[in-house]
N, C-alpha and C positions, 0 to 999 in steps of 0.2 A: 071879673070886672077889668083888671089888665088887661085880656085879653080886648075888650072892647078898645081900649084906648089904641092898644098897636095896630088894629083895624080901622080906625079912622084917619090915619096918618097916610098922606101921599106916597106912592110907591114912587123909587129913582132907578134907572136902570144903572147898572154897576160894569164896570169893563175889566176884563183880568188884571191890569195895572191897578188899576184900586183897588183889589183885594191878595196880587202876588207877593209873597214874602223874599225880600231878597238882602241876599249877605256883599257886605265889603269884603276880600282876601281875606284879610286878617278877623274879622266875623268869623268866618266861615274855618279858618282856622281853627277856632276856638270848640267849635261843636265833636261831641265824640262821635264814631259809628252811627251808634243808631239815629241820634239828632241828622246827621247826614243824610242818614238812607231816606227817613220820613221829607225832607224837604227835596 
């Protein structure tokens, strides 16, 4: 039944800024290794 509901909703096209994650210096600081590598 969700399913129906998320199929009736208008599709929006999406641009890499709308969904890039991006760090401040000091963010980016913060993260260990691995958190780095993956982003």
């Amino acid at each position: 039944m969700a399913a129906a509901v998320l199929t009736d909703r208008a599709q929006v096209s999406v641009t890499f800024d709308d969904v890039a994650v991006t760090f401040t210096k000091e963010e980016w600081g913060q993260l260990d290794l691995a958190q780095r590598t993956l982003y």
